[in-house]
C-alpha positions in Angstrom: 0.0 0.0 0.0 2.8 2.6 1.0 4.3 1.8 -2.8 1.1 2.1 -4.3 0.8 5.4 -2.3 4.1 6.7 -3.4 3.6 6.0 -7.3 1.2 8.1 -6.9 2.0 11.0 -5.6 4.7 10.6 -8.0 2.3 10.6 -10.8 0.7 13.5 -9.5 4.0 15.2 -9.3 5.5 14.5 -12.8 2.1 14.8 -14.3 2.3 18.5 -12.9 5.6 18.9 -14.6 4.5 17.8 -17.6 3.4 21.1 -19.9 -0.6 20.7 -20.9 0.5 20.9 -24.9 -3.0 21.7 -25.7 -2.7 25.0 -23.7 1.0 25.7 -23.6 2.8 24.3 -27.0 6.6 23.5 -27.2 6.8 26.6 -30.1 6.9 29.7 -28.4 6.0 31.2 -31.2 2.1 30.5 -29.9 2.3 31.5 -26.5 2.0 35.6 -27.2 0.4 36.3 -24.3 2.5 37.7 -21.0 1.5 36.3 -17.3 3.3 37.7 -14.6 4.4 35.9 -11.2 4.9 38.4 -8.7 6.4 37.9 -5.1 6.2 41.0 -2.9 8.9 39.1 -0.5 6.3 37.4 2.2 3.2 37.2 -0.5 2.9 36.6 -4.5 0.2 37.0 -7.0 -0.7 36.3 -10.5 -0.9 39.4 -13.2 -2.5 39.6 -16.7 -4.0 41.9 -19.2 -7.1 42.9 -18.0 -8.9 42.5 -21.3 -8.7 38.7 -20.4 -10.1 38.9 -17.3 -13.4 41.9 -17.4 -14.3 40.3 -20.7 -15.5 37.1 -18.9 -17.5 38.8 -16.0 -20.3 41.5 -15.2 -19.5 45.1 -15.0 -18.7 45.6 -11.2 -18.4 48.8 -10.3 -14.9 47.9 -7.6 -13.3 46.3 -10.2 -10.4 48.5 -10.8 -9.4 49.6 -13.7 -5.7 49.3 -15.6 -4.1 47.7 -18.6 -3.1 44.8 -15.7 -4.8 43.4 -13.3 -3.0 41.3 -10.1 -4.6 39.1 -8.3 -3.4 38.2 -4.4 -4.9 35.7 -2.4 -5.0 35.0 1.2 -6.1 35.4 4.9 -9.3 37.3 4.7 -8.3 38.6 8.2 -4.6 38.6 8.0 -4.2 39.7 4.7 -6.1 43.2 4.4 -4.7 44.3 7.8 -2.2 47.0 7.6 -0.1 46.2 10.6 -2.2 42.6 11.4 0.6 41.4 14.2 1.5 37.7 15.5 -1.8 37.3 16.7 -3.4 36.7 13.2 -0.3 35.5 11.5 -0.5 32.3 13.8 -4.4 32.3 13.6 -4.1 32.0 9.6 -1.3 29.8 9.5 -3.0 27.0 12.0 -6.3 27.4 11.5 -8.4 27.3 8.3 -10.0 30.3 7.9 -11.9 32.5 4.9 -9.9 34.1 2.2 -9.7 37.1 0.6 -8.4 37.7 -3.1 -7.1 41.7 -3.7 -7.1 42.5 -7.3 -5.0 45.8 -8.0 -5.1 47.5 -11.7 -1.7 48.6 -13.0 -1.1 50.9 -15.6 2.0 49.1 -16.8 4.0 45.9 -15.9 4.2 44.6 -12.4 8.2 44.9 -12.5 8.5 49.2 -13.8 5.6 49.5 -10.8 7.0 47.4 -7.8 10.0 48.1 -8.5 11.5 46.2 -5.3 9.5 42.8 -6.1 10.9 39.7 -8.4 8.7 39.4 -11.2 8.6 36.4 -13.7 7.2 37.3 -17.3 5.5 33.5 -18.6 4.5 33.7 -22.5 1.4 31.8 -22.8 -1.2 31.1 -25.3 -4.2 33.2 -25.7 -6.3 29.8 -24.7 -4.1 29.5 -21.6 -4.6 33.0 -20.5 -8.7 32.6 -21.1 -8.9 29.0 -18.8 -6.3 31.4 -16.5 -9.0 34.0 -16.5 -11.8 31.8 -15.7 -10.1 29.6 -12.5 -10.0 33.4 -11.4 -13.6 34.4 -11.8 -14.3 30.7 -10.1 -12.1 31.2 -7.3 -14.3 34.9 -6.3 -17.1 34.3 -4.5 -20.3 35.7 -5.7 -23.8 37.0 -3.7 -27.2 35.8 -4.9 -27.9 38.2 -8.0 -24.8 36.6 -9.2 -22.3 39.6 -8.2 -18.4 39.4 -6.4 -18.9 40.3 -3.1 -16.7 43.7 -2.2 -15.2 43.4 1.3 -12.7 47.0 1.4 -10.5 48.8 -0.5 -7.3 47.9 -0.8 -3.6 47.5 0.0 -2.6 49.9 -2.5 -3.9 52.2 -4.5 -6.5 51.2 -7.4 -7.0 48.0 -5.5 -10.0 46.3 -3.9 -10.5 43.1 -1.4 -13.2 40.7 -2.6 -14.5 37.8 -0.4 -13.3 34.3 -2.3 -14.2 31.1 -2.8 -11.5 28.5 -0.8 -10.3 28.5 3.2 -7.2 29.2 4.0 -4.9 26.9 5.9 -1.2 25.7 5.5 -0.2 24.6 2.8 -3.0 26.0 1.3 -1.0 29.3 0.7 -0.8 32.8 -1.4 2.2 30.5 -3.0 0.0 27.2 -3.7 -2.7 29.5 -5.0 -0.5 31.4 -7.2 0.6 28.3 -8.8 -2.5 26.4 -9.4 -3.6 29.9 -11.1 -0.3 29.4 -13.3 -0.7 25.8 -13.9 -4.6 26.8 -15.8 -2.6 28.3 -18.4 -0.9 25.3 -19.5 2.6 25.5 -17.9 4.3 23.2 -16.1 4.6 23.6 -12.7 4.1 21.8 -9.6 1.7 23.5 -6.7 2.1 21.3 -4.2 5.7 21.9 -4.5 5.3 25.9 -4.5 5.0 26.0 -0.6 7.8 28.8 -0.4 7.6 31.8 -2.2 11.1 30.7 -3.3 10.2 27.5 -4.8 7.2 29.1 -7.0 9.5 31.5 -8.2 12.1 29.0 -8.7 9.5 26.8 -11.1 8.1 30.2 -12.6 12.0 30.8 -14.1 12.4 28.0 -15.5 10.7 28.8 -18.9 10.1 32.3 -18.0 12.1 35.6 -17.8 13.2 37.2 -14.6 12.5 41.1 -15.4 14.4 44.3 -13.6 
């Protein structure tokens, strides 16, 4: 049972590796599209072209506007706090709790805004990018007339917190999330493996370009 048990987590794990080729071909020539991994040091998000993303939902009047959007998920007590202290740090990392997800618009690339974050440009196809889009509208929850549920504004400026879909609870991280939103697109990478902000950065680089 124990070998049985480790084939497959070792099936899971390779099959993660393993690009989708329906979504994320070996010519780069079709993957036009730029997705951005962003890690703000202790926290990392997804970014895309807006057009992708507001072209698959409602009008909503807190959805920011910007040529980018980023999406951050986490805590939903713990993350929007401005100075949230130990206290809530150990209450989102040992218990599961509701999530948040903080989409910021960005009038330019995430790298020549936060200028003091690693960011990893990942060329993806235009199908990538739309099933990308989609895991994002899923992962927001919505009220009964069918709406995202606004919590606050944001962290920064031109951001907003929105109420989401999923607990919270180690490993289920901002890292894990971040990957699983990169893996929709097609590319290969391994969430469960992404608990570090290190790792998911690490896997993000290895097709993708580091940007100053």
């Amino acid at each position: 049972m124990r070998k049985l048990s480790l084939l497959f987590c070792l099936f899971i794990f390779s099959a993660c590796t393993t690009p989708d080729r329906n979504l994320y071909p070996d010519d780069p020539s079709q993957r036009t599209v730029p997705v951005f991994i962003i890690s703000h040091g202790w926290h990392t998000g997804i970014v895309i072209e807006s057009e992708y993303f507001t072209e698959r939902i409602s009008k909503h009047d807190q959805i920011p506007h910007g040529t980018y959007l980023m999406f951050e998920w986490g805590d939903a007590r713990y993350f929007p706090h401005d100075d949230p202290g130990v206290g809530l740090l150990l209450r989102a990392a040992l218990l599961p709790t509701g999530s948040v997800i903080q989409i910021t618009g960005l009038s330019n690339q995430p790298n020549l805004i936060f200028r003091q974050s690693k960011t990893v440009k990942v060329d993806v196809t235009r199908e990538g990018v739309s099933a990308l889009s989609d895991f994002l509208a899923r992962q927001l929850r919505k009220n009964s007339d069918g709406e995202f549920i606004y919590l606050q504004s944001g962290l920064y400026p031109n951001s907003s917190f929105f109420e989401a879909e999923k607990l919270y609870f180690f490993p289920r991280t901002s890292n894990t999330w971040t990957a699983r939103a990169l893996r929709q697109t097609g590319y290969p990478i391994t969430p469960a493996l992404a608990l570090t902000t290190d790792n998911l950065m690490k896997q993000a680089c290895k097709y993708g370009d580091v940007l100053d």
